[in-house]
N, C-alpha and C positions, 0 to 999 in steps of 0.2 A: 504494500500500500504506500504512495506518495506521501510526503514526510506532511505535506500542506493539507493533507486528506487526514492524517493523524491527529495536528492540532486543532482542526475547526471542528471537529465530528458532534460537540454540545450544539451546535449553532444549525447544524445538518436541517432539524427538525422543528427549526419556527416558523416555516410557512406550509406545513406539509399536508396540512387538515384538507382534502379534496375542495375548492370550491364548489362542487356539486348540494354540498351540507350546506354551503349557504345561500342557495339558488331552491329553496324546499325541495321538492321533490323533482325539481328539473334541473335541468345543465350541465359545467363539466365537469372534467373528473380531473385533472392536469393535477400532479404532485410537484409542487416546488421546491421539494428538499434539497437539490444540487445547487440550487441559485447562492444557496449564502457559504457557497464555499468558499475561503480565505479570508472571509468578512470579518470571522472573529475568532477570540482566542477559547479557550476552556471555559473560561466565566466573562459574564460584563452582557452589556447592553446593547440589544439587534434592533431595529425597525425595518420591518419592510413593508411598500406602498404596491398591491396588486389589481390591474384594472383587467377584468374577464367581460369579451362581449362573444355572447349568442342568440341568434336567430332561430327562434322556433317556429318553422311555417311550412316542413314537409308531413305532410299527413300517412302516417304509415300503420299499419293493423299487421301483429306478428311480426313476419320478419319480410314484406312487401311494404310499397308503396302504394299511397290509394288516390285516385286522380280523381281530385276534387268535380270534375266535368260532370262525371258519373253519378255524381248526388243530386236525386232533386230536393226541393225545399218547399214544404213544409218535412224535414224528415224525424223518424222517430227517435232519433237522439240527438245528443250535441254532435255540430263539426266545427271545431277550432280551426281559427284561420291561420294566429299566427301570438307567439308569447316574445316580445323582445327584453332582454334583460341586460342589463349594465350592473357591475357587479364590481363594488371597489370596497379592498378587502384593508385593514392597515393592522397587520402585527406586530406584536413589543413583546420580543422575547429579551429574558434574564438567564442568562448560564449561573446558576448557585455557586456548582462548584466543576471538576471535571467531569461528575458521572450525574449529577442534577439540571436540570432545567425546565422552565416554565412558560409559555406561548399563551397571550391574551390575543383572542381576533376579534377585532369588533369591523363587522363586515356591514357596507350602507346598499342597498338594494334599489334600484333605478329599473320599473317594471311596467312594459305596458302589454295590453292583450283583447283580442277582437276574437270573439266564437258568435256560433247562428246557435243560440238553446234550441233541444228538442221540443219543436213544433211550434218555430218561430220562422219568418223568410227575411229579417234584418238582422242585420250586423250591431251586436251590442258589446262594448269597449269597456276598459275600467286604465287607470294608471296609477301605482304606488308608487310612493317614494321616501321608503324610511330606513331607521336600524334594523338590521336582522337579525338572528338568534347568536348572541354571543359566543364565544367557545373559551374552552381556560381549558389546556393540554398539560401535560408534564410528561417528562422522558427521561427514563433511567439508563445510562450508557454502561453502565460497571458490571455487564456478564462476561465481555473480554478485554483483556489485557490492552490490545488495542482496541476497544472501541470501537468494532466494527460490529456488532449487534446491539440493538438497544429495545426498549419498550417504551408505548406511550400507553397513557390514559389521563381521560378527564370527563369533562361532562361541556354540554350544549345544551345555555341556560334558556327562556321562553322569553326573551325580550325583544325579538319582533312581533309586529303589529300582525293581528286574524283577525281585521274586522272591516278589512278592504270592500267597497260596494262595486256594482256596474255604474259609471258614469253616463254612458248614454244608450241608445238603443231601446228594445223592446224590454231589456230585463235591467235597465236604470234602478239604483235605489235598490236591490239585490243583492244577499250578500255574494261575494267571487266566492269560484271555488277554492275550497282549503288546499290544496294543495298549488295554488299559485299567490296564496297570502306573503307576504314576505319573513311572517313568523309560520312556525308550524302550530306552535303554543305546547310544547312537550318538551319537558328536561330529558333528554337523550345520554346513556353511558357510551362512551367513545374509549376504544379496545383497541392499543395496536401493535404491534414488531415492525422490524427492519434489519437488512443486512448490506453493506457494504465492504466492495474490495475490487482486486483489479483483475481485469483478463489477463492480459501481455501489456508491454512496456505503452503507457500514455494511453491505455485505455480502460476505461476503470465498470462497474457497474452498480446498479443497488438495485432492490427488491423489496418491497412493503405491502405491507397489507393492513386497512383499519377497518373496524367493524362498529357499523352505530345499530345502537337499541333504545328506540324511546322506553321510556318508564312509566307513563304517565299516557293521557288522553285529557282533550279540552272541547269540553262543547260536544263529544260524543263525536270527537275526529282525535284518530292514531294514526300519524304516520309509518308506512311499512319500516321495517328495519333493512340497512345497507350495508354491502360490503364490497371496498375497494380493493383493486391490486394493483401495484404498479410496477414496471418493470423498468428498466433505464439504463443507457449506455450513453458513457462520451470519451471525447476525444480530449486529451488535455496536451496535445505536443505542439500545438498551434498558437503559443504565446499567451494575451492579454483575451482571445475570442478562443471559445469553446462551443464546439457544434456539441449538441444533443440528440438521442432517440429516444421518446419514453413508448410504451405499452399500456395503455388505461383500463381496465375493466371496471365495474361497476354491475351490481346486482343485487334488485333493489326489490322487496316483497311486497304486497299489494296492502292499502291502506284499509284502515280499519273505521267501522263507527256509522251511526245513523248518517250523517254527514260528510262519509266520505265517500270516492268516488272511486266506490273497490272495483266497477267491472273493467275502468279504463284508467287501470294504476299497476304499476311492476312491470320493470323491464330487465334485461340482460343488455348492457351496452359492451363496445370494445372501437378505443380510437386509438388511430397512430399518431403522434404528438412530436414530431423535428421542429428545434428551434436551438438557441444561441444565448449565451453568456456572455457579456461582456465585462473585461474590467476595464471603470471610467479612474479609478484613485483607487491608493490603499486601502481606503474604507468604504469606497462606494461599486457598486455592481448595477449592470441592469439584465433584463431576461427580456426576451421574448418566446414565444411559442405560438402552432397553430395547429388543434385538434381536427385530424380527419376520421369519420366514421369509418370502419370495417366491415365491421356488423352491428346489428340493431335489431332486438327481439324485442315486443311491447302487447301487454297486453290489452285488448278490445281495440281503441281506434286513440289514438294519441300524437300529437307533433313532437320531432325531433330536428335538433339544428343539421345544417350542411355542413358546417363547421364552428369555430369557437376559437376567439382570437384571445388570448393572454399576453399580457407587458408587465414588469415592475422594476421597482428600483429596491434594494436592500442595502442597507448603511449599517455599519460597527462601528460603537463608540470605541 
C-alpha cells in the first residue's frame, strides 16, 4: 500500500455515506471515499462540499423501458413524468484519533417533480426545497495494523421535511408522495465495512459495502431498507490528477405503511461511475464523476435517471 494511502486512511470515510440516502428513496449511489485522499493526517478537521444532479424522467417497469406514447390518459394508475433533484451534500468530518473518526452530513435537497395521478389527464407538479435527513457516521480503522479495513456505523436522524404538497395541477394542495419528500421521517441504523489496498505498482483498489435499516415508521410510511456496494479502482502514477472507476450497486426493499407506495417501490440498481481527482493545494482537492446505468430492475412502473452528475471540493485543516 502507498505510504500516502497509509497516512490519510481516518479521512478515507467522511464522505462515503451513498448520496442515494439522501435523495429518499431515489438517486445515486456514487461513494466518495477516495476523494479525500492526502487531505488529511490520522486526526484533525475534513470538510467536504458535494453537489449530485439527477434527472428522473425515463419510465421503466422491471428491467424494460416503457414508452410513455403507449399510455392513454385517463389511466389506472400514476405515470410520473419526471423527478429533478439537486443534491448539495457538506460534510465535517473529525479524525479523534488514528483508528477513531466521526462524519456529520447535513445534506440540503433542491427537488422538483410533475406525474398525471391515477385517473387524472393533467400534469400536476410540486417543488421542495429544504434540509434533509441528517447523518452522524463513525468508523473504526484499528482491525489492521495498517489500516486497510475498517467499520462504520451511525444513525440517519428525521430532520427532513414529509409534508411536501402538489403545487399545481389536478392534485394541488395534496400531500407528495412519501417517498419523494425530502425527509423520509425514520431514524434509520447505518451498518458498514471497507477494504482497501493495491493491485500492482500505482494502482490501488477499495470495496465497501453499507446497509441502512429504518427503525421506526411516521404517519404509517416505512421506508424499505438499503444496501450498497461499491467497488473502485485508480490510477495514482499520473501526478497531481487521478483517473477513477467505481462499480455502484444498490438494493433497495419495497416501502412499507398505509401511505406508502409498496406496488411501485424496490429496485436492484448497478452504474458505472469514471471520473477524476484533482489536486488544487496541499489541502484542497476537487472530484468529479458521472454515473452511467448498466442495469436497472424496479418494481411496478417507476422513473430512473440516464445519468447523474457529481462534483466537490474536500479541504484539511
Amino acid at each position: 500500500m502507498h505510504a500516502f494511502t497509509r497516512t490519510t486512511l481516518a479521512a478515507l470515510l467522511a464522505t462515503s455515506l451513498p448520496a442515494a440516502w439522501a435523495c429518499s428513496s431515489c438517486g445515486c449511489t456514487l461513494s466518495s471515499d477516495w476523494v479525500s485522499q492526502g487531505l488529511s493526517s490520522a486526526t484533525g478537521l475534513s470538510l467536504d462540499l458535494r453537489h449530485d444532479y439527477f434527472n428522473q424522467d425515463e419510465l421503466r417497469s422491471g428491467t424494460r423501458r416503457v414508452d410513455r406514447g403507449s399510455i392513454s390518459f385517463p389511466a389506472e394508475q400514476e405515470i410520473q413524468r419526471n423527478t429533478a433533484n439537486h443534491l448539495t451534500t457538506l460534510t465535517l468530518d473529525y479524525g479523534i484519533s488514528p483508528d477513531w473518526g466521526l462524519a456529520l452530513q447535513l445534506p440540503y435537497v433542491l427537488r422538483s417533480h410533475g406525474t398525471v395521478a391515477a385517473g387524472d389527464t393533467e400534469l400536476s407538479t410540486s417543488r421542495s426545497s429544504s434540509l434533509g435527513d441528517v447523518r452522524l457516521l463513525a468508523r473504526y480503522l484499528g482491525l489492521a495494523a495498517d489500516r486497510s479495513w475498517g467499520l462504520q456505523f451511525g444513525l440517519k436522524l428525521p430532520t427532513g421535511r414529509s409534508s411536501v404538497n402538489f403545487a399545481t395541477g389536478p392534485q394541488a394542495g395534496q400531500a407528495l408522495d412519501r417517498g419523494l419528500q425530502p425527509g423520509t421521517g425514520s431514524t434509520d441504523l447505518l451498518l458498514g465495512a471497507y477494504r482497501f489496498g493495491s493491485l500492482a505498482r500505482n494502482i490501488d483498489y477499495f470495496a465497501q459495502a453499507l446497509l441502512q435499516l429504518p427503525l421506526n415508521r411516521k404517519d404509517d410510511f416505512k421506508p424499505g431498507s438499503g444496501l450498497n456496494l461499491s467497488l473502485g479502482l485508480r490510477y495514482v502514477g499520473s501526478g497531481p490528477v487521478v483517473p477513477q472507476l467505481q462499480l455502484n450497486l444498490r438494493s433497495e426493499r419495497r416501502e412499507s405503511g398505509a401511505n406508502a407506495d409498496v406496488a411501485n417501490s424496490g429496485s436492484t440498481l448497478a452504474y458505472l461511475s469514471p471520473g477524476v481527482t484533482a489536486t488544487l493545494s496541499d489541502r484542497l482537492k476537487a472530484y468529479a464523476f458521472v454515473q452511467l446505468p448498466v442495469y436497472q430492475r424496479v418494481n411496478g412502473l417507476q422513473i430512473e435517471p440516464r445519468r447523474s452528475l457529481s462534483a466537490g471540493l474536500h479541504y484539511a485543516y
